[in-house]
RODO-2510 file (C-alpha; in nm, 4 decimals, decimal comma):
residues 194
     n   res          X          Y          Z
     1     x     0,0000     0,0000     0,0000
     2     x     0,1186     0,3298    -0,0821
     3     x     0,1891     0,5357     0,2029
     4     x     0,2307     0,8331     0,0469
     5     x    -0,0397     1,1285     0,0667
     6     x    -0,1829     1,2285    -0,2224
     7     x    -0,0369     1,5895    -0,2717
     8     x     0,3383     1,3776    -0,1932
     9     x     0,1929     1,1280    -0,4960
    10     x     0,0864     1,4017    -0,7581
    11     x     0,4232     1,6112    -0,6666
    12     x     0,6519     1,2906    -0,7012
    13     x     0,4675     1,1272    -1,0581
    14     x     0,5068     1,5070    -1,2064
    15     x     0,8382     1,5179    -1,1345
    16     x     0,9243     1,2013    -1,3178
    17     x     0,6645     1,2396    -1,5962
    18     x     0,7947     1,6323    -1,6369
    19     x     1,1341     1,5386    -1,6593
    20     x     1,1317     1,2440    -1,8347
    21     x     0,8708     1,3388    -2,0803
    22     x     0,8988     1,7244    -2,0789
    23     x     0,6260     1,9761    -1,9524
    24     x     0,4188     2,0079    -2,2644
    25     x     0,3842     1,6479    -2,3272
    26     x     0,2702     1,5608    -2,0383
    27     x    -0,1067     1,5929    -1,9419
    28     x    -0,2894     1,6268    -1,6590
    29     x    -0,5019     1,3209    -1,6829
    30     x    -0,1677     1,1181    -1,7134
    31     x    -0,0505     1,2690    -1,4021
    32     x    -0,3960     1,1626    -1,1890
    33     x    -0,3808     0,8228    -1,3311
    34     x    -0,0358     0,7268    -1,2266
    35     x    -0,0480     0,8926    -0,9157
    36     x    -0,3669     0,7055    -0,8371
    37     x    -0,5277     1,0511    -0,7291
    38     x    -0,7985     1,2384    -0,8271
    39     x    -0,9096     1,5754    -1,0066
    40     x    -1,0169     1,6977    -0,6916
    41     x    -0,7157     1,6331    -0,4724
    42     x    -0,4813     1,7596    -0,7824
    43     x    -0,6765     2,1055    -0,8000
    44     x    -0,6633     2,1529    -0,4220
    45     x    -0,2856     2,1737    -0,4040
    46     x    -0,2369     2,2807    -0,7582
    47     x    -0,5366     2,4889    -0,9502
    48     x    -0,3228     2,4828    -1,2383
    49     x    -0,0583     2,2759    -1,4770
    50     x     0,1887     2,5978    -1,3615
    51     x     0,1328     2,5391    -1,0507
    52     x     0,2395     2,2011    -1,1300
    53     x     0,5317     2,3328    -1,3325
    54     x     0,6740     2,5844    -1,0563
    55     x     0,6413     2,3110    -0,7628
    56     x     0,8395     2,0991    -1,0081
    57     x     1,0797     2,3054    -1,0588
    58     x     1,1407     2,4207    -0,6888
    59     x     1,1601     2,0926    -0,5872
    60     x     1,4576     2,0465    -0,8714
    61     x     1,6059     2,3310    -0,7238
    62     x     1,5786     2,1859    -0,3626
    63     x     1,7973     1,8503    -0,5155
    64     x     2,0054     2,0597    -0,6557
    65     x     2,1071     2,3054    -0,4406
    66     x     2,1029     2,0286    -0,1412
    67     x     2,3484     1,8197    -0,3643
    68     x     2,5815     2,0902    -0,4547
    69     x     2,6264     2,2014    -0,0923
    70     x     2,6249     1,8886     0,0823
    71     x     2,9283     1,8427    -0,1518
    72     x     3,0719     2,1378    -0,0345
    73     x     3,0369     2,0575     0,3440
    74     x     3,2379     1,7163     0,2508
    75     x     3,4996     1,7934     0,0220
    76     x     3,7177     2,1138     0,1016
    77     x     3,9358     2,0951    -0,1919
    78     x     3,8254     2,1825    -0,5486
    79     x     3,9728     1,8547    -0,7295
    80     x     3,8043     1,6297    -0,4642
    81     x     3,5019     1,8534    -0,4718
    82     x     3,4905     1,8070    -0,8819
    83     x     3,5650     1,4333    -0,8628
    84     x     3,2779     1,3967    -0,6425
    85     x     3,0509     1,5733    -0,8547
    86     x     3,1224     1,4284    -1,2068
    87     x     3,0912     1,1158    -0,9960
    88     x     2,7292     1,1434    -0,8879
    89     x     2,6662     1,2688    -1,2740
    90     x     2,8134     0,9274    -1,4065
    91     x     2,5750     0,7316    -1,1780
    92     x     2,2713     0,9563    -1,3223
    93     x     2,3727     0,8826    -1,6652
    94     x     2,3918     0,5284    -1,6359
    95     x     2,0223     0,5339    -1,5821
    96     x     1,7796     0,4560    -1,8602
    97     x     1,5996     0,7681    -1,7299
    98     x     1,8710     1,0514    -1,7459
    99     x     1,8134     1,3156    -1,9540
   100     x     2,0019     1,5814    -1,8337
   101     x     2,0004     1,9157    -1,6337
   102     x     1,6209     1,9217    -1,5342
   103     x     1,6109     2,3328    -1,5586
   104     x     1,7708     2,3579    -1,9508
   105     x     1,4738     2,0685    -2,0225
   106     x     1,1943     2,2550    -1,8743
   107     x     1,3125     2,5981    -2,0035
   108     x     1,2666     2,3609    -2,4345
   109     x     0,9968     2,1852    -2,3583
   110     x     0,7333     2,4929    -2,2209
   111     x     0,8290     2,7188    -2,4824
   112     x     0,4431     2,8356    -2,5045
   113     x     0,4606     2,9091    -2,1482
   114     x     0,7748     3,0265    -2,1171
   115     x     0,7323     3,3570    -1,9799
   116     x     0,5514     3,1871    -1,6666
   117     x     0,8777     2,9871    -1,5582
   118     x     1,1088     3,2431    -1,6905
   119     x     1,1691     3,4164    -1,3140
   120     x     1,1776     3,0972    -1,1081
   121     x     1,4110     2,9666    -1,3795
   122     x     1,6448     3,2614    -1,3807
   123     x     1,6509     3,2397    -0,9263
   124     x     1,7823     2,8706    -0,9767
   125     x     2,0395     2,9253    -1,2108
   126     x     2,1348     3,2539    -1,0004
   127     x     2,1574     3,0568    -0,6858
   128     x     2,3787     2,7638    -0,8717
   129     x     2,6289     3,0279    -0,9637
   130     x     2,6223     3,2381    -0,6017
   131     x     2,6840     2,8163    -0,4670
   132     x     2,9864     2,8182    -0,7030
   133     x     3,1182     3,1141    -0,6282
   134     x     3,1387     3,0794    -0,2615
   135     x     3,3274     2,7391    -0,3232
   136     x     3,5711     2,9566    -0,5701
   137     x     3,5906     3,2283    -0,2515
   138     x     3,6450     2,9437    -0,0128
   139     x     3,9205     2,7618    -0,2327
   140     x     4,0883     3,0986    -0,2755
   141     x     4,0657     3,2182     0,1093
   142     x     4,2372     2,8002     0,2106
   143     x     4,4745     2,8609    -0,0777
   144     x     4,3606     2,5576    -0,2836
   145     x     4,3382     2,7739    -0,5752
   146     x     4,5314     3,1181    -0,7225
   147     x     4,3883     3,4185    -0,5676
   148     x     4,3726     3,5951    -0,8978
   149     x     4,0868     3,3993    -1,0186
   150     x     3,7741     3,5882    -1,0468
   151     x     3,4662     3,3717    -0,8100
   152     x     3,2133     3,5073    -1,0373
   153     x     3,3591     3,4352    -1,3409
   154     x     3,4978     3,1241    -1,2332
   155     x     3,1304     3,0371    -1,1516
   156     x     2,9637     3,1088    -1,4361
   157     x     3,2384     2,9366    -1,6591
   158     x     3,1578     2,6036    -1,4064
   159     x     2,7748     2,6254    -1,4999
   160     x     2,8552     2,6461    -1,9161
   161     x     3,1058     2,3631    -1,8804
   162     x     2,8555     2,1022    -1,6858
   163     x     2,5500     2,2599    -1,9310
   164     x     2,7699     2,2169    -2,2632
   165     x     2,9269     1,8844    -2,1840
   166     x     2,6006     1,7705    -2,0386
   167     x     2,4335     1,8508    -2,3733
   168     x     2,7080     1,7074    -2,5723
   169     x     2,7208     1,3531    -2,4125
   170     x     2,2862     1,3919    -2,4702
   171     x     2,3535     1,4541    -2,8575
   172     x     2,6472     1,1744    -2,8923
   173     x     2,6291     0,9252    -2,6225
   174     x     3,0102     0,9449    -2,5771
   175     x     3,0932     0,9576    -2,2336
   176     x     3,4224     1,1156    -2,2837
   177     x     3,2097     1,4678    -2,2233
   178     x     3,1648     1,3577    -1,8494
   179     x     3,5022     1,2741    -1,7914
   180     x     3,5292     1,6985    -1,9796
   181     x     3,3509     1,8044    -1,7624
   182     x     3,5950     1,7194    -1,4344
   183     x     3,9091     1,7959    -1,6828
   184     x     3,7477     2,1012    -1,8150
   185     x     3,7172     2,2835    -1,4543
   186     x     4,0383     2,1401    -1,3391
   187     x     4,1524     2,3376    -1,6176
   188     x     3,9867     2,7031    -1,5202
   189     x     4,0922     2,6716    -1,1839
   190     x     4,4497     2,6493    -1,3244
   191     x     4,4449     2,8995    -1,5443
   192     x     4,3983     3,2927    -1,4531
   193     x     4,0602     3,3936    -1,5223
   194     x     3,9640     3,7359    -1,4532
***
């Protein structure tokens, strides 16, 4: 029997249908059937399919952000840090079910309702860069990396290199582009960006 209650059921099946099968293809009478719920418990905790979308992606954001900084709080230097990382990605793309980052995905596939998500997208990607800067300010301040190195650039260049390589091993299936992505930031904290 499933324990869970039904706005914890209807959360959890739209997560997997959204990201799996992308916002607009996925209806709400899928959603109620595989969540074993009905219309009215769906419309009490969401009156909408944005309402659906925006819980969906806060809860992304919640994964993410809890991810990034429990990584932080157990690996003080950037290599391990990075190694740990790429290492959790690996696992998720062994999975039939990984189709990369969950924001770029819902930002493509609810292009006619872009301009709902557009603000809530913009705060996660915003808080994944002010994450990755304080790790560059931290690394600088315990000397792991050059002080010279710009945190918010440094950041920023750490989002495009997971997003690009992320996208690449999507398009090809070569899994050299994970293994980029570690060798790729062990490569900007080497170098002097400014």
């Amino acid at each position: 029997m499933d324990k869970q209650k039904p706005k914890e059921r209807i959360l959890s099946t739209t997560k997997s249908l959204f990201y799996r099968q992308g916002y607009d293809r996925t209806g709400i009478n899928q959603i109620l059937e595989e969540s074993r719920s009905h219309k009215q418990s769906l419309y009490q905790y969401f009156p909408s399919k944005q309402d659906l979308g925006k819980a969906y992606l806060e809860e992304q954001r919640l994964d993410l952000l809890n991810l990034l900084r429990g990584l932080s709080e157990k690996k003080e230097d950037p290599k391990e840090w990075i190694a740990a990382w790429v290492s959790v990605l690996k696992r998720q793309a062994r999975k039939e079910d990984f189709f990369g980052c969950p924001f770029a995905n819902f930002s493509a596939q609810s292009l006619e309702e872009k301009s709902i998500f557009q603000e809530q997208l913009q705060t996660v990607i915003k808080e994944w860069i002010l994450v990755f800067e304080t790790n560059f300010d931290k690394w600088k301040e315990k000397k792991y990396i050059s002080p010279n190195l710009n945190s918010s650039v440094c950041a920023k260049k750490s989002l495009v290199i997971y997003e690009g390589n992320i996208q690449l091993f999507l398009i090809t299936g070569n899994k050299s582009y994970l293994e980029s992505i570690e060798s790729d930031f062990l490569d900007l904290i080497r170098e002097p960006v400014r």
